[in-house]
N, C-alpha and C positions, 0 to 999 in steps of 0.2 A: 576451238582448241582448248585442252585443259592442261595444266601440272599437276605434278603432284609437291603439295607444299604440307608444311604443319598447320595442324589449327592457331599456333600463336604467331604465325609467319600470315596466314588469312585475318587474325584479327586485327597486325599493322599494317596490312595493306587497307583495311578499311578506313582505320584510320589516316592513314596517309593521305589517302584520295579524297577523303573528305577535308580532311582540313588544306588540302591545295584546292579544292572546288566551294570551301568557303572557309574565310578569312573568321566568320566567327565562331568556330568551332576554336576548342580548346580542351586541355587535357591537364589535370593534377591530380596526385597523388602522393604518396610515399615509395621514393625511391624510383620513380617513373621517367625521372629526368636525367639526370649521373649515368646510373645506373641501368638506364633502357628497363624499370622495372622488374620483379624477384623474378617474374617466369617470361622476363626479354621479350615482351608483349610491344613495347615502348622503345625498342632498341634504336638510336638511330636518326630518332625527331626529332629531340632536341637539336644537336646539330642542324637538323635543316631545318626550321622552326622558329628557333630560338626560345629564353627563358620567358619572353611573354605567355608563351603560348603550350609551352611543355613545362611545366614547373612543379617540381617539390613542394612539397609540405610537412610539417612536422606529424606525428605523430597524434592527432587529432582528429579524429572521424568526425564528429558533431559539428568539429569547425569546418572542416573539407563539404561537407556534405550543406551544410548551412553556407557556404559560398557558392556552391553550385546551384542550387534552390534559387537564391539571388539573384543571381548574375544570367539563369535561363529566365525567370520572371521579367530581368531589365533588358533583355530582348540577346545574349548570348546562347551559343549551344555548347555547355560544357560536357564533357565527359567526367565526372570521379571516380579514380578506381580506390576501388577499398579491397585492403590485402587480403581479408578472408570474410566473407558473409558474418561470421560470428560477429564480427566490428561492426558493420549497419545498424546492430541494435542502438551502437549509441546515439544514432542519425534518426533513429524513427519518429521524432515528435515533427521534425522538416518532412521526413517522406510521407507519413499519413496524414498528418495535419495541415500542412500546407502546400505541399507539392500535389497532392492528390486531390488535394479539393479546389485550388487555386479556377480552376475554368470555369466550374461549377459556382463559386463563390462571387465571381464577377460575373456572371449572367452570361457567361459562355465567349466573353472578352480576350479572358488573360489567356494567355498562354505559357508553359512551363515545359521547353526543348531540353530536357533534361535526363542525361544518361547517368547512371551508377552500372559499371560496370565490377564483378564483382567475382570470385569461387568459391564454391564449398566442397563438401563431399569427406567420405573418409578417405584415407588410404596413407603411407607416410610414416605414421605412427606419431601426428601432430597433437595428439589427444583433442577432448574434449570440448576445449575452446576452438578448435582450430580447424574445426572435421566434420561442422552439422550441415545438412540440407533445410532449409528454413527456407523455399519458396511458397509454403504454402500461408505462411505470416502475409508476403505480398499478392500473393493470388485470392487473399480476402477483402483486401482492399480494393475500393472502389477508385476508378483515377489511374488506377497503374498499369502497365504492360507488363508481361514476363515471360520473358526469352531464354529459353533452357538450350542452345546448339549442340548437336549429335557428334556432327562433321566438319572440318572445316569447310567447306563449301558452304553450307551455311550459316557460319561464324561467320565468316565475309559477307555474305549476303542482306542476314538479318543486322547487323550492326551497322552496314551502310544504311538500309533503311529508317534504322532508330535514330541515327543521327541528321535525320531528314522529318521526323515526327513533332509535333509540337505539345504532344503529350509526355511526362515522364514516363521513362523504359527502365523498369529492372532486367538488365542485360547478364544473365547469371551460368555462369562457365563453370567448369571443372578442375578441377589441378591436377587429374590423371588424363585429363585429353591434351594440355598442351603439347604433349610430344608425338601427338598420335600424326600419322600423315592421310592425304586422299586426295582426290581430283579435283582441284577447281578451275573454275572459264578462266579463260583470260579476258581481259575489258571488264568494262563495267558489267558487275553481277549485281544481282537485287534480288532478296527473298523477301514479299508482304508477310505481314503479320496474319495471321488467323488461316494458314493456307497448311495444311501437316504433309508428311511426304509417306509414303509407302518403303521403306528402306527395304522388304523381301518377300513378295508375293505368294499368299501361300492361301491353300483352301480350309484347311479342318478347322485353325485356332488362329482367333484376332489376338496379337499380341503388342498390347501399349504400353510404350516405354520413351523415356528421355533422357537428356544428357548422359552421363557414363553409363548409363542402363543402357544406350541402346546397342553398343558393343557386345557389352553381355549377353544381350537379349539375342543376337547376331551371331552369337559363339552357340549358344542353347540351341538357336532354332537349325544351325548346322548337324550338332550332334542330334538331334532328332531327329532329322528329313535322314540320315543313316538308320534309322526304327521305321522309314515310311510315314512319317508323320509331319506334316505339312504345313508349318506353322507362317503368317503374317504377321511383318514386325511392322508396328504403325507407331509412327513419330510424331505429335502435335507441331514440334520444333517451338511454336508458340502457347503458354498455358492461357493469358490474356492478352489477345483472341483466341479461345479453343477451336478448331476448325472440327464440329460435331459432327456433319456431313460425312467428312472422310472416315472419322470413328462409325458413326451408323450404318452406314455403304459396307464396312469390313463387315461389321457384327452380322449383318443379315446376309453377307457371303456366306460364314462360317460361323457361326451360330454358336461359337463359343468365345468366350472373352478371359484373358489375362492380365493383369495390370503392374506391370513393375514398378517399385520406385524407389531410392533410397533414403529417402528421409522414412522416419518412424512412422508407423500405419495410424498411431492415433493424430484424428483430425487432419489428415494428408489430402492432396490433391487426388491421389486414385480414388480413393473414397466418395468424393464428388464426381467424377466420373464415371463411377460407376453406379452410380444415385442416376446420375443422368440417361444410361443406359438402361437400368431398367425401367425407370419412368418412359423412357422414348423407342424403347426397343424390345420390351419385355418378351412380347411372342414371338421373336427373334430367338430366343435365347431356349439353348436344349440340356442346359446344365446352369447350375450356380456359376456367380461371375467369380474367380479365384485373383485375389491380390496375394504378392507378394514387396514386401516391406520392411525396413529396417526394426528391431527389434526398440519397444518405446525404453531407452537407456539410454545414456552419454556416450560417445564414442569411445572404447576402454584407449591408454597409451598403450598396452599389451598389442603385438602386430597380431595375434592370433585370434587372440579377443575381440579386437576391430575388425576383422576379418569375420568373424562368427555374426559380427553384430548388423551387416549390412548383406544384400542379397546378394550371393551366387551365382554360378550359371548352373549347380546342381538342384540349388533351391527353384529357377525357375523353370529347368526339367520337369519335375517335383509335381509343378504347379501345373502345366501342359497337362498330364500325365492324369493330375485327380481331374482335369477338367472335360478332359475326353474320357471316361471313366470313372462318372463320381457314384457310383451306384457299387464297387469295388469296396472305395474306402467309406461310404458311409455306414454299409455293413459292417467290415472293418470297425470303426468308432462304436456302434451300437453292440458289436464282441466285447 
């Protein structure tokens, strides 16, 4: 049996269940406790919990982020949430220096159950500090997990499982998905890491997308199957583990590839995937692989301007479109 719940109503059920199925999980942040956190992620725990275990923090990332490092090293599992990704940066000498290396460092010993759960993304008209995608900072790092969730279903899924992992998880969400709604089990659910999901079956064009892209990506491949044209929306759900398989399995279905994503195209995660694909897929492939990609700029505060600045569902029409027909617009360009 399923409900239908929101993604921020699947991510405190995760949390719930785990911190009643073990006593050392814990949760801090800013404004997580009072307050059930800014997007009521946390609603509720407190209360049943209490302030050991659900607690506030001031306004300090580095320090948040340097107690949780800590305290999963001395054998807790915390969770930190940090209000926007743009904050992590103050926390990166803890999460690549020490939390990433920590297992490695002690000869495959130590262990560091350590979650940052976290959102980025534009939309809002939060500007610049408030609006970046910056996974692909932790998807070079060696040491780290990173979990981009579509749906809530597996926002409950994956977040239970990270909180079972003895590895640190970049657990990185949205702030346009929390209100979104969709199906999930009831009981215990569980989504593994490196496992991607198939979100719309389609034959002509492999289409890879995550987090708020795969909505978009879901909205595009609608208005095009009205053109006849048949596109597969493919979800990693996890970036580390990439589940390549189910990428390589599409590509040599459909033999052409799309890459969404909203952080900026230079040095991004599609880029590496798509490196991977034509290394591993090449003669698979019957056209150039087409990204589409936030434009390299700061998120403008202009709602229009941020809007311009990050991909569309026209943009990745656009992009379908040169890839089933690139022989159209290369002509075109060479005009």
């Amino acid at each position: 049996m399923t409900r239908e719940i929101m993604y921020r109503e699947a991510l405190r059920e995760a949390i719930d269940e785990e911190m009643e199925r073990n006593k050392l999980v814990f949760i801090i942040g800013e404004g997580i406790a009072e307050r059930g956190g800014s997007y009521k992620v946390t609603e509720g725990l407190l209360a049943k919990y209490g302030s050991l275990r659900v607690r506030d923090t001031p306004i300090a990332e580095a320090g948040m982020i340097g107690v949780g490092v800590g305290a999963a090293i001395a054998g807790a599992r915390p969770i930190v949430e940090i209000l926007y990704i743009d904050f992590a940066m103050l926390g990166m000498d803890m999460i690549v220096n020490q939390a990433a290396k920590f297992r490695l460092m002690t000869g495959g010993d130590g262990r560091v159950p350590f979650v940052m759960r976290t959102q980025g993304g534009a939309g809002g008209g939060v500007a610049a500090q408030h609006s970046q995608s910056l996974e692909a900072l932790f998807y070079h790092i060696p040491g780290l997990k990173v979990v981009m969730p579509s749906v809530p279903a597996d926002a409950k899924g994956l977040l239970k499982y990270a909180l079972r992992q003895d590895d640190p998880v970049m657990f990185l969400e949205h702030k346009h998905l929390y209100m979104s709604k969709g199906p999930v089990p009831d009981g215990e659910h569980i989504v593994e890491f490196g496992k991607g999901d198939i979100k719309r079956s389609g034959k002509d064009v492999t289409l890879i997308a995550w987090s708020n892209m795969i909505p978009r990506s879901l909205e595009a491949a609608e208005a095009l199957a009205k053109e006849g044209i048949d596109v597969e929306v493919v979800d990693p759900r996890t970036l580390v583990p990439l589940d390549k398989e189910l990428i390589l399995t599409s590509v040599a279905k459909t033999n052409r590839v799309v890459i969404v994503q909203e952080a900026v195209r230079r040095g991004g995660v599609a880029s590496d995937i798509a490196s991977i694909i034509q290394e591993e897929a090449f003669y698979d492939l019957d056209a150039p692989i087409e990204i589409v990609a936030g434009l390299n700029i700061p998120i403008p505060f202009n709602l229009e301007l941020e809007k311009a600045s990050v991909p569309q569902k026209d943009d990745v029409i656009a992009a379908v479109k040169r890839c089933l027909h690139p022989e159209q617009f290369t002509a075109r360009a060479a005009n």
